[in-house]
N, C-alpha and C positions, 0 to 999 in steps of 0.2 A: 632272042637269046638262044644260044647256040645248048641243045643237051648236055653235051659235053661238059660244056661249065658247071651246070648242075654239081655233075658227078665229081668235080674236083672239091667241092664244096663240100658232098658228102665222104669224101677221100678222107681230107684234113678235120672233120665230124669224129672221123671212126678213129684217128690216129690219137686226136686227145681222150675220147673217152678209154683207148684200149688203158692210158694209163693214170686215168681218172677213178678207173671201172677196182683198183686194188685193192678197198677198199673189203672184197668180195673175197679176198686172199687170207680173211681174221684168221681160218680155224689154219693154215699153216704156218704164218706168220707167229702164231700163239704160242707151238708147239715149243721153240728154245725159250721162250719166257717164261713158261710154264715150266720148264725141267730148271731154269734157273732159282725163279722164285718157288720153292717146291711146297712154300707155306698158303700159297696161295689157292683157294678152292675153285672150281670149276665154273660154277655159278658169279662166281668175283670176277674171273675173267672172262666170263660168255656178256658180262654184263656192257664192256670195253663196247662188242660188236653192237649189243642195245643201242647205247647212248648212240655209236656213231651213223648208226638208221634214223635215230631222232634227230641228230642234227642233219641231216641228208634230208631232211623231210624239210626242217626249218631254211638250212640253206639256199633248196631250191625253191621254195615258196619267195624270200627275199629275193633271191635275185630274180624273181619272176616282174614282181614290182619296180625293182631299178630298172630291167630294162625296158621299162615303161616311159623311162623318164631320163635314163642316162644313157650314154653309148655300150652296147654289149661287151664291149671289149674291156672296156671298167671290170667290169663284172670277172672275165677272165683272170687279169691284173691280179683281182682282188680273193682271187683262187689259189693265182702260183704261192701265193705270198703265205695265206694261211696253209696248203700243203706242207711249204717251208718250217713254219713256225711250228705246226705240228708234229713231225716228223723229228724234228729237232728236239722238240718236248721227251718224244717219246724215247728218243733214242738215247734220254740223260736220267730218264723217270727212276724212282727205287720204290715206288708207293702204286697204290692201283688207283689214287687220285691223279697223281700226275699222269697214268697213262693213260687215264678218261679223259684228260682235259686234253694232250695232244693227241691220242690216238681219236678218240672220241668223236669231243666237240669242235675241233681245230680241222681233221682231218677230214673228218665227214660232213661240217660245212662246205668245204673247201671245195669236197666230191661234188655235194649236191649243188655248188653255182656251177660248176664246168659243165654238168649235167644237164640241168633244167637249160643254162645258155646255148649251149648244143642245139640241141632236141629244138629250143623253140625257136632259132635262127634256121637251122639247115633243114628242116623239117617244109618251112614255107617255100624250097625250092621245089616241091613233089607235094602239091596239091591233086594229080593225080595216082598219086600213087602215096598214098599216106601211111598202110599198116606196111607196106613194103620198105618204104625208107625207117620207118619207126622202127623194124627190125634190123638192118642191116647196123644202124647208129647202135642200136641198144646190142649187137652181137660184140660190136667191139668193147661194149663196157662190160658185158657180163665174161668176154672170155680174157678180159685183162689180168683176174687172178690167176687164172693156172700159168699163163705165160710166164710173170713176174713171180708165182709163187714158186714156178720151178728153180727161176733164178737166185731167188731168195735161198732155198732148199738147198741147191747147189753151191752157192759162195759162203754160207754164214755157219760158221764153225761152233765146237761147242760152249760152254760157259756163257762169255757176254760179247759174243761176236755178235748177235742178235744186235747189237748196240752201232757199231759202225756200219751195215746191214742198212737197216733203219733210216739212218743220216744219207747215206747215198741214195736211197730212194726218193727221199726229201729232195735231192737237188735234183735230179732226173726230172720228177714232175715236175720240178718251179721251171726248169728249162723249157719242157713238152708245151706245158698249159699256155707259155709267153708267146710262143711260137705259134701256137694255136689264137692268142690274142692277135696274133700280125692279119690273119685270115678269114677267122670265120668271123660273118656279118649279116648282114638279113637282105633280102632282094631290094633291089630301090625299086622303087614305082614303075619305071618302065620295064622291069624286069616283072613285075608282078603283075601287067598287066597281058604281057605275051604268054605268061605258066598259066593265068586263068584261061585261057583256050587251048591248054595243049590236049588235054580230053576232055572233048564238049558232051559227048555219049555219058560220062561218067559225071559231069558236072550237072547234065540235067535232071538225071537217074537220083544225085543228091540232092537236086531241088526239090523233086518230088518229097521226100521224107525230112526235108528239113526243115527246124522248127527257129529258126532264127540263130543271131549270134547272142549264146547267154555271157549275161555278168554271170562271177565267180557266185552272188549274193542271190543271181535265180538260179543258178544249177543247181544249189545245196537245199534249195527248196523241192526241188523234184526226187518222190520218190523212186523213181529209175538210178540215181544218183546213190545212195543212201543203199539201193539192195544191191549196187553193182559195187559200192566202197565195203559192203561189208563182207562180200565174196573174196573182193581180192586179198582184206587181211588173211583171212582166212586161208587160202591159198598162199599167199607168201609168207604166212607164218610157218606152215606144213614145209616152203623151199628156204627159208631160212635156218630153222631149224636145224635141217639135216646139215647145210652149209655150214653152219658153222659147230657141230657136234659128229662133224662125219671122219674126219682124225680117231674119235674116240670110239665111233661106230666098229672102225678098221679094227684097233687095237682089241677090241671086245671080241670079235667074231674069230681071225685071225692073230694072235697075240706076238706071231715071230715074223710077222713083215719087218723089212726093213724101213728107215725114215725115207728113203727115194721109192721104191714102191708105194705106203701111203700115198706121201706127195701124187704120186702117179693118178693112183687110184683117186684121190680128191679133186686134183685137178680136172679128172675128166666130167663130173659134175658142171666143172665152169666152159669147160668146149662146150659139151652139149647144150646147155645154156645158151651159149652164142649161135649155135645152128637153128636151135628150138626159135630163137626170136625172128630168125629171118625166116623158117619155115612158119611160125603162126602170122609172122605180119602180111606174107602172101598169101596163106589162110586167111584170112581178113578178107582182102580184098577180095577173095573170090566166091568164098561162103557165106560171109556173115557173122555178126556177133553172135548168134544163139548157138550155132554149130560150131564155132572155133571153141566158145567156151564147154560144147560137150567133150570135145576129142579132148579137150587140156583138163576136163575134169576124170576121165577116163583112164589117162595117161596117170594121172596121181595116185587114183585107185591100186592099178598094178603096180609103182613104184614101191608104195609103203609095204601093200601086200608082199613084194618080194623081199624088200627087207628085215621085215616079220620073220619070216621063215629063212631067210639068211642065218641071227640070231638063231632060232632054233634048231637051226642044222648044222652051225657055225660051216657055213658055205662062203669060201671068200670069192667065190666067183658069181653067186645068187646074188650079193651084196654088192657088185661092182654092176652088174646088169642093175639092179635097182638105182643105184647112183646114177645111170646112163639114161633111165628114163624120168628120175626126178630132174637133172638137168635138163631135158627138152622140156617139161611139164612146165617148171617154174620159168623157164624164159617166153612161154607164151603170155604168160602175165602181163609183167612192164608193156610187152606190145603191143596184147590189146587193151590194158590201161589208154595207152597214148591213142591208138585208132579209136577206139570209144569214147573218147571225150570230144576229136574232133568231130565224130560223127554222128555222136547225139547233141553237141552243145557249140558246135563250131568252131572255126577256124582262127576270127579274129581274135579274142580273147584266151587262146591255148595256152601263152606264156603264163599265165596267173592260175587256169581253169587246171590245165596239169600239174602244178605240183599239191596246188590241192588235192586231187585224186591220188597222190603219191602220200599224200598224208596217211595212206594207209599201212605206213610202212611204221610211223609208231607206235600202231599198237602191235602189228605185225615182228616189229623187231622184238619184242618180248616173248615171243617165238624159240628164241635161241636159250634166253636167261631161264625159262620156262625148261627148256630139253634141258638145260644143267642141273637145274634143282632138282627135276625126278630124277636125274641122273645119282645124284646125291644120295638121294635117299631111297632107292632102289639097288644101286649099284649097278644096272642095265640102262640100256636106252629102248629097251621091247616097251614097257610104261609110257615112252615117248611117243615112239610110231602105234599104239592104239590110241592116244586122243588125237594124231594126228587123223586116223583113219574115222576118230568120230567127228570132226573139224571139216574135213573134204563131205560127211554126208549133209552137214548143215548149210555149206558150200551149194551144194548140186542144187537142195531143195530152194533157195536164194533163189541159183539164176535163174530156174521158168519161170520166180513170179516178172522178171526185167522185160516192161516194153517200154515203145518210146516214146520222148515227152511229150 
């Protein structure tokens, strides 16, 4: 099998997650709903981005199982369609039931099968090179909001233009995702048997420290499992947060930006994101789980810290430098979520074993609805960024107890 191929593999990977990944675009997307519905509390709609992390969690776990048993491509199908349905929901909603159900549960199912299908087809073309494809895959979904959020920022006028907005995005994706169903697929056998020798160095170097291919049913029995899942909420609770309360971070600190500056300013959170993942997935591979997870626990440190004092110095420039380093922090996450489960628990069983590990995203998404409510009742986000900074120490203390199974 020629390299090349690979890469085309991971080409059309990155094109459907880029607009798969929108889902990551809540807190600008938000912003004309929010000025429209103006009865509507902060905590009611941080909640939209909750639910649709919980079904991002649910979705990818199901489609982990179908494509155990049905063709991938099903799965994609069965993507475009609820994007559709969702997007349509949302763009007809007058209730913050109806925008849960299509923004939500419709939309963020929809993410998480394009997601988990991705990741666990194009992923087994780079058997040696696992934290590095994991990142480049996951760059396109984490920097799919700012793209689309700029777009969105840019076309969608005031009152309820949010609403035709909306519905065009719905059909973009149904479009991308089908497109992406014509393509991506898993290696056949003679393809998987020429990638397992492409690095024998690197293959024997895993044999060493590998402990077999686990079921989903032994992973969750390993405490390595257990102190590595309860890090990552933690960590993506601290990058979701900000994500999706970082609109209101802007407005707090600086109060006369414009709506295209925010946008700006937020967006870059979701670039850095996408760099952050391909710079820790090759951190992976070449350091280690224990030292990828210091420099990203590190990186969090100073982000909030600079935040902090943003707030308090009402610095809009303190507060976009912090944005820029929670963006690289939180994208090292998802990456070595994915290089950590093939590397403690193996290869064969990843489609199931990862979105489990990704199940940490619901308790993690209460992360956001959590920033709202002290938001609420503080009337600041500082209250926010100090238990996120107590969250990150509980974090650090986690990862040194992680060895391996």
């Amino acid at each position: 099998m020629k390299q090349k191929n690979r890469w085309f593999h991971a080409a059309i990977g990155v094109f459907v997650l880029l607009f798969a990944g929108l889902i990551y675009a809540w807190s600008v997307l938000s912003r004309p709903i929010a000025a429209y519905f103006t009865d509507w509390t902060s905590a009611g709609l941080s909640l939209t981005f909750t639910i649709c992390m919980m079904f991002f969690c649910l979705g990818g776990f199901v489609s982990g199982i179908l494509s155990e048993k049905i063709n991938i491509k099903i799965n994609l199908v069965i993507s475009a369609f609820l994007f559709l349905g969702g997007f349509y929901i949302a763009s007809r909603m007058n209730s913050l039931s109806a925008l849960y159900l299509g923004y939500g549960v419709l939309a963020g199912t929809a993410s998480g099968f394009a997601y988990n299908t991705v990741m666990g087809s194009v992923t087994k073309f780079f058997p040696d090179k696992p934290g590095l494809i994991s990142g480049i895959l996951l760059m396109g979904f984490g920097i799919g909001s700012f793209l689309i959020g700029k777009v969105y920022q840019a076309y969608t006028g005031i009152g309820d233009a949010f609403r035709a907005s909306l519905l065009t995005m719905g059909v973009i994706l149904f479009i991308v995702v089908l497109i992406g169903a014509v393509f991506i697929r898993k290696p056949t056998e003679e393809e998987t048997n020429v990638l397992t020798f492409l690095d024998t160095d690197k293959k024997q170097e895993d044999s060493k420290a590998s402990y077999g291919d686990m079921k989903f049913g032994q992973m969750v029995k390993r405490s390595s499992f257990w102190l590595y899942f309860i890090w990552s909420v933690l960590l993506s609770a601290a990058g979701l947060a900000v994500i999706a309360q970082a609109s209101g971070m802007v407005t707090e600190v600086s109060p006369s930006q414009t709506a295209g500056v925010i946008s700006t300013a937020v967006g870059l959170i979701s670039v850095f994101n996408g760099v952050g993942r391909v710079i820790f997935g090759g951190m992976y591979d070449k350091i280690g789980r224990a030292k990828t997870m210091v420099v990203n626990e590190i990186l969090y440190f100073m982000a909030v810290i600079l935040m902090i004092c943003s707030i308090v110095t009402g610095s809009f420039v303190v507060l976009v430098i912090g944005f820029i380093i929670t963006g690289l922090a939180y994208g090292g996450v998802p990456t070595t979520n994915s290089a950590f489960v093939g590397d403690f628990y193996g290869k064969k069983n990843y489609s199931v074993n990862f979105p489990i590990m990704n199940m940490n995203l619901f308790a993690a998404s209460f992360g956001s609805t959590i920033a709202g409510l002290l938001y609420d009742k503080s009337g600041s986000y500082l209250s926010t960024l100090v238990v996120l900074l107590c969250a990150l120490v509980l974090g650090t203390v986690l990862a040194t107890k992680i060895k391996k199974p």
